[in-house]
FIKOLZA-1660 file (N, C-alpha, C; in steps of 0.1 Angstrom, whole numbers, plus 5000, padded with zeros to 4 digits):
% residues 112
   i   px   py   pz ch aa at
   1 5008 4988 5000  A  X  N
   1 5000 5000 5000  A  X CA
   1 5009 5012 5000  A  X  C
   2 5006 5020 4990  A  X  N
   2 5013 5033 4989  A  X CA
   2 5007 5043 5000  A  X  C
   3 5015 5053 5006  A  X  N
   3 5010 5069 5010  A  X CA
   3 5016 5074 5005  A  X  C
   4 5009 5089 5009  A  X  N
   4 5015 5100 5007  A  X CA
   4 5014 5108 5014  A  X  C
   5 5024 5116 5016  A  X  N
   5 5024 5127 5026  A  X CA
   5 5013 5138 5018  A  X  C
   6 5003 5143 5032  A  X  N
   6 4996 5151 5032  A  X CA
   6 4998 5163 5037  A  X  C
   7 5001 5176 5031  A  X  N
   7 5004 5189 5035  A  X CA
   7 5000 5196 5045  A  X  C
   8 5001 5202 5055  A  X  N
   8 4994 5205 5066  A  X CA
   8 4985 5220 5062  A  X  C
   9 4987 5224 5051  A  X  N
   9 4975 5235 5047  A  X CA
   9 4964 5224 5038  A  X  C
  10 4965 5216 5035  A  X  N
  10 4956 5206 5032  A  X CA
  10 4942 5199 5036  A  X  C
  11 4948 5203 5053  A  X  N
  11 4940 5199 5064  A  X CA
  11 4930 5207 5074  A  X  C
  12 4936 5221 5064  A  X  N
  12 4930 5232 5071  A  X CA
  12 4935 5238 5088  A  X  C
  13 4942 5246 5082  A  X  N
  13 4949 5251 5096  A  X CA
  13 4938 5255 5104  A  X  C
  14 4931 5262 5101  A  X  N
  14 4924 5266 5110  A  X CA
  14 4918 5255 5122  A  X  C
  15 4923 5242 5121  A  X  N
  15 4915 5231 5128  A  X CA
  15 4928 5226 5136  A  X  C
  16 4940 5231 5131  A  X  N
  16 4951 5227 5139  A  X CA
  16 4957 5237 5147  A  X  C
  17 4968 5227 5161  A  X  N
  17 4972 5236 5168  A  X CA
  17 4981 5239 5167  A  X  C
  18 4986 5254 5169  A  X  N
  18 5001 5261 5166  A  X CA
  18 5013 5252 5167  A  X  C
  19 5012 5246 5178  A  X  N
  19 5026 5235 5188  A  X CA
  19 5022 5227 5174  A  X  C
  20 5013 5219 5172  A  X  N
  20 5010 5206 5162  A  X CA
  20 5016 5213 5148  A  X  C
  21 5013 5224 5141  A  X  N
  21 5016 5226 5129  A  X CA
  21 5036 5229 5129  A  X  C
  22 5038 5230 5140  A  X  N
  22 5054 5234 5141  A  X CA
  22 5059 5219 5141  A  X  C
  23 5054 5212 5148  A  X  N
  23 5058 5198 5152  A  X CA
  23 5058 5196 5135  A  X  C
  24 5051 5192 5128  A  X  N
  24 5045 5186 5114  A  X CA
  24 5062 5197 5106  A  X  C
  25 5058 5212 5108  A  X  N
  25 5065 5215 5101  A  X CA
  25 5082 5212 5100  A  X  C
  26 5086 5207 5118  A  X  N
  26 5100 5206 5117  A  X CA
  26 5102 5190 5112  A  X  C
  27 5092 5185 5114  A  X  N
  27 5090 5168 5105  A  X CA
  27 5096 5171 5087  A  X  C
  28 5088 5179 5083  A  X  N
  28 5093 5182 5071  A  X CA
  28 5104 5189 5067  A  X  C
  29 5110 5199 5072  A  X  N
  29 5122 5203 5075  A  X CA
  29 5130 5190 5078  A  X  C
  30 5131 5182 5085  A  X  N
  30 5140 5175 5089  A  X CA
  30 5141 5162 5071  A  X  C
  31 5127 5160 5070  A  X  N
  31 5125 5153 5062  A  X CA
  31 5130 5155 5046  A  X  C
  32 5133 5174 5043  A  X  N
  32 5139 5175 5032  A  X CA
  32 5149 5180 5036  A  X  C
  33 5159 5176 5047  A  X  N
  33 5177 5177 5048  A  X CA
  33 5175 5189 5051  A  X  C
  34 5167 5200 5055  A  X  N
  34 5170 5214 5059  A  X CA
  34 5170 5215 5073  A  X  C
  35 5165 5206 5079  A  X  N
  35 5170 5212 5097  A  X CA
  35 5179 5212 5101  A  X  C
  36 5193 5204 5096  A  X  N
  36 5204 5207 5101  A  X CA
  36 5211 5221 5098  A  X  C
  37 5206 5225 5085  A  X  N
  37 5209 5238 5088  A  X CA
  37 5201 5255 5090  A  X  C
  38 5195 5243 5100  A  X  N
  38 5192 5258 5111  A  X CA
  38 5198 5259 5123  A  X  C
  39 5199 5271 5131  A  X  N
  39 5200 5276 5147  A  X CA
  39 5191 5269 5152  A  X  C
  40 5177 5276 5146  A  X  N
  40 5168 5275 5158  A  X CA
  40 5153 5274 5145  A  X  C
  41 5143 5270 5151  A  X  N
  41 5134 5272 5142  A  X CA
  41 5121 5269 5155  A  X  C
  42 5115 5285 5158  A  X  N
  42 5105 5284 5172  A  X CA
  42 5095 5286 5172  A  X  C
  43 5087 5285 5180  A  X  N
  43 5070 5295 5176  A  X CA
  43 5075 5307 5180  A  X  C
  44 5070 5314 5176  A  X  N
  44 5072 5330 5179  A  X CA
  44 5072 5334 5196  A  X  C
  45 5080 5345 5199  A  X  N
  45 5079 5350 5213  A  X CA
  45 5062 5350 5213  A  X  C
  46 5055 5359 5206  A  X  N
  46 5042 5362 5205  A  X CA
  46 5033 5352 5199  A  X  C
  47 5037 5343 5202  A  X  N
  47 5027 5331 5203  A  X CA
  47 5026 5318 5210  A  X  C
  48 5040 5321 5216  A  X  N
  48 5044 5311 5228  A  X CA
  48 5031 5308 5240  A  X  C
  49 5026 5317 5242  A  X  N
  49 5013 5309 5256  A  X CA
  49 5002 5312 5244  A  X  C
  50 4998 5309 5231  A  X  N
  50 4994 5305 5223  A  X CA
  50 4991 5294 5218  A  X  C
  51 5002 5285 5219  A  X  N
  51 5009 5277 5213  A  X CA
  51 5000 5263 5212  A  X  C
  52 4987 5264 5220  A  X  N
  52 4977 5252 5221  A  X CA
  52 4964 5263 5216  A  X  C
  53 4965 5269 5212  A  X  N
  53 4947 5274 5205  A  X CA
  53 4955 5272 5190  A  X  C
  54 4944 5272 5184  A  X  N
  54 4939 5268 5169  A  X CA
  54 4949 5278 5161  A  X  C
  55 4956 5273 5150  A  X  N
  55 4965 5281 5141  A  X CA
  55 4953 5293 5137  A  X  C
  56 4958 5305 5138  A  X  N
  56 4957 5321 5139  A  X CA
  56 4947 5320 5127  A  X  C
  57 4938 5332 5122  A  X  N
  57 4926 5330 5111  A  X CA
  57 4935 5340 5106  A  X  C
  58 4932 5335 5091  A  X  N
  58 4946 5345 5082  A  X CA
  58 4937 5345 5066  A  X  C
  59 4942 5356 5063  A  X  N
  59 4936 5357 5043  A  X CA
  59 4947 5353 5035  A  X  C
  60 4959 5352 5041  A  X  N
  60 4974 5345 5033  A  X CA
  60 4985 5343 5043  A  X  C
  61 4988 5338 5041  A  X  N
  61 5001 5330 5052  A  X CA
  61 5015 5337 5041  A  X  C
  62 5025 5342 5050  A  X  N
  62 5038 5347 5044  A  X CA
  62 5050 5334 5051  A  X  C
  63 5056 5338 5038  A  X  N
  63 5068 5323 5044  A  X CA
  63 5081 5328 5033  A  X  C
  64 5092 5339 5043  A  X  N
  64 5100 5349 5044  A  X CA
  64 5113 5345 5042  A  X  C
  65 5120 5345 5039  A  X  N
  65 5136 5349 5046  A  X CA
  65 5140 5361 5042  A  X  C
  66 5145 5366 5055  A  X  N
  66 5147 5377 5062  A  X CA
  66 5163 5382 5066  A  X  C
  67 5168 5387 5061  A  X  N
  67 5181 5397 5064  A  X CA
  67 5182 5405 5074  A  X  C
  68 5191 5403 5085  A  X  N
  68 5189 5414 5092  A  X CA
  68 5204 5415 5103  A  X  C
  69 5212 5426 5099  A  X  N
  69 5227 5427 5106  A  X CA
  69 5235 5416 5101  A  X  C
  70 5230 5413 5093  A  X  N
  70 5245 5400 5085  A  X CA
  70 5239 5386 5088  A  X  C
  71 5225 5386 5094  A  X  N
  71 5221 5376 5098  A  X CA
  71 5210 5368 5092  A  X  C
  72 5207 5356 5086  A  X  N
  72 5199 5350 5082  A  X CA
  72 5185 5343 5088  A  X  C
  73 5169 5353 5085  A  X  N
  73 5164 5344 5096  A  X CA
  73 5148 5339 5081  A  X  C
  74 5140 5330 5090  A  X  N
  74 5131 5324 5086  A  X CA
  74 5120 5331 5094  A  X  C
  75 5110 5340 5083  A  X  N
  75 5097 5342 5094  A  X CA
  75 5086 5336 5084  A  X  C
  76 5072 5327 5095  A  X  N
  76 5064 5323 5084  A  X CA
  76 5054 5332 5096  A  X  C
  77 5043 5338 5092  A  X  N
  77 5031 5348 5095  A  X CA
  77 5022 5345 5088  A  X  C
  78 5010 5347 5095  A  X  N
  78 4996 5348 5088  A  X CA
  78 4991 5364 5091  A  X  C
  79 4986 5366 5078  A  X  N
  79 4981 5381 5073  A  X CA
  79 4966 5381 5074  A  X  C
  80 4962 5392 5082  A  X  N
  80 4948 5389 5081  A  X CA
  80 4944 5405 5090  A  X  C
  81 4931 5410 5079  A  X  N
  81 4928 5427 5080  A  X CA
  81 4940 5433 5082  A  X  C
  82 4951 5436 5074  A  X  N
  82 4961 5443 5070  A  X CA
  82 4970 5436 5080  A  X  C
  83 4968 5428 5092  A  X  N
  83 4981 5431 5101  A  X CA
  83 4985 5411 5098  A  X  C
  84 4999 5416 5101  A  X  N
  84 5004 5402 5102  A  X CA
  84 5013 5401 5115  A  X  C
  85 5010 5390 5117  A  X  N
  85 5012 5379 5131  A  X CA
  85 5021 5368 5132  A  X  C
  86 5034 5371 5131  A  X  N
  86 5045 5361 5139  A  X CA
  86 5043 5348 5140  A  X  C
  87 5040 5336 5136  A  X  N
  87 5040 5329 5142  A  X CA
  87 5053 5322 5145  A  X  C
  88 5059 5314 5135  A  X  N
  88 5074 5311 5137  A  X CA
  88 5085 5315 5131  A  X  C
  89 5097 5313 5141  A  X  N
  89 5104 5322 5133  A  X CA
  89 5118 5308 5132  A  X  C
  90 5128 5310 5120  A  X  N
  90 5138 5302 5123  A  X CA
  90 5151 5312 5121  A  X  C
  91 5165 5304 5122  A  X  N
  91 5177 5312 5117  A  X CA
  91 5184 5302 5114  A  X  C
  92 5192 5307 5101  A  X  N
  92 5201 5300 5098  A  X CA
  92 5216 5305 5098  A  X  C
  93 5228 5301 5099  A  X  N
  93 5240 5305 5093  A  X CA
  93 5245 5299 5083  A  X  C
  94 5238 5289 5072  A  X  N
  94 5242 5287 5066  A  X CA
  94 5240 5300 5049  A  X  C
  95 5236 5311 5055  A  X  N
  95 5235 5321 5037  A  X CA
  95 5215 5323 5039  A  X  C
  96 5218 5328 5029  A  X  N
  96 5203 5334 5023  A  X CA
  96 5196 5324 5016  A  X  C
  97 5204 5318 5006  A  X  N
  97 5199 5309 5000  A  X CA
  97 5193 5297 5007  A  X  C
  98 5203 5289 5015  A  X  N
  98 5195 5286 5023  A  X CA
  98 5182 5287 5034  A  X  C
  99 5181 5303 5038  A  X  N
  99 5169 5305 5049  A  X CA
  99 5156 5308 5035  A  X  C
 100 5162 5307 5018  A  X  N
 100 5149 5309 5007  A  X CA
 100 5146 5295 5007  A  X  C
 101 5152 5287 5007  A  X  N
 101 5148 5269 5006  A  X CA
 101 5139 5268 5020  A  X  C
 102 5144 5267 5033  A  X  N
 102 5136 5266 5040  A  X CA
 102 5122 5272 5041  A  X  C
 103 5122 5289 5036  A  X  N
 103 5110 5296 5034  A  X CA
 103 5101 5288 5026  A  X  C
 104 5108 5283 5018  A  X  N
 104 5093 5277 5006  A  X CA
 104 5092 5264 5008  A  X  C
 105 5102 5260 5014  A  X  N
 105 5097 5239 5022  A  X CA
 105 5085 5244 5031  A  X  C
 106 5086 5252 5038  A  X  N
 106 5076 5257 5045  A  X CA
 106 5060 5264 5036  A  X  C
 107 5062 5272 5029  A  X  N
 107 5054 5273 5022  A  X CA
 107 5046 5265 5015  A  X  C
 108 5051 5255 5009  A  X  N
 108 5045 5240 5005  A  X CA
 108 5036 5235 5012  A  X  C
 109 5043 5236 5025  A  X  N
 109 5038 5224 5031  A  X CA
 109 5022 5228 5042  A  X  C
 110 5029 5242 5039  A  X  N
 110 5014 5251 5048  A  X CA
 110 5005 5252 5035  A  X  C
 111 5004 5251 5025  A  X  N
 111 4998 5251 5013  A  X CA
 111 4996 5269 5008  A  X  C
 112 5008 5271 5011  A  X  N
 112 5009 5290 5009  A  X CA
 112 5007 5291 4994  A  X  C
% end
């Protein structure tokens, strides 16, 4: 019997929890050889006592990499009535290019 992996925007975030869709997300990250090169990849400061209610209600999900002082980071946010919301953030030292491969393994997999 064949599977296949099923995308976690597939399943409708809105029915999942923040901690669960990070869990799923570092599953895939690890799964396409990109978690080793991260620092860190967390739920956001500003969603940490969040982290068990239902993934954030959003009109588009952003999935970033971000430059900032020489530094490489990963932010994915959901956008919703103009404002956007942190959810996770990662860092890499391995380059840009790298924190753009993770941005869109992520975006895949959230169904961005």
């Amino acid at each position: 019997m064949k599977t296949t992996a099923v995308k976690i925007g597939e399943e409708g975030l809105a029915k999942r929890l923040v901690k669960d869709v990070h869990c799923e997300l570092t599953a895939a990250l690890k799964g396409a050889s990109l978690w080793d090169s991260l620092d860190y990849f967390e739920i956001s400061m500003g969603m940490q006592k969040r982290q068990d209610a239902p993934f954030p209600r959003f009109e588009w999900l952003s999935c970033a990499p971000v430059t900032s002082a020489g530094h490489h980071y990963v932010y994915i946010g959901a956008v919703f009535n103009g404002r956007h919301n942190l959810i996770f953030v990662g860092k890499t030292s391995k380059g840009f290019e790298r924190a753009c491969e993770v941005a869109n393994r992520c975006a895949r997999e959230l169904g961005a």
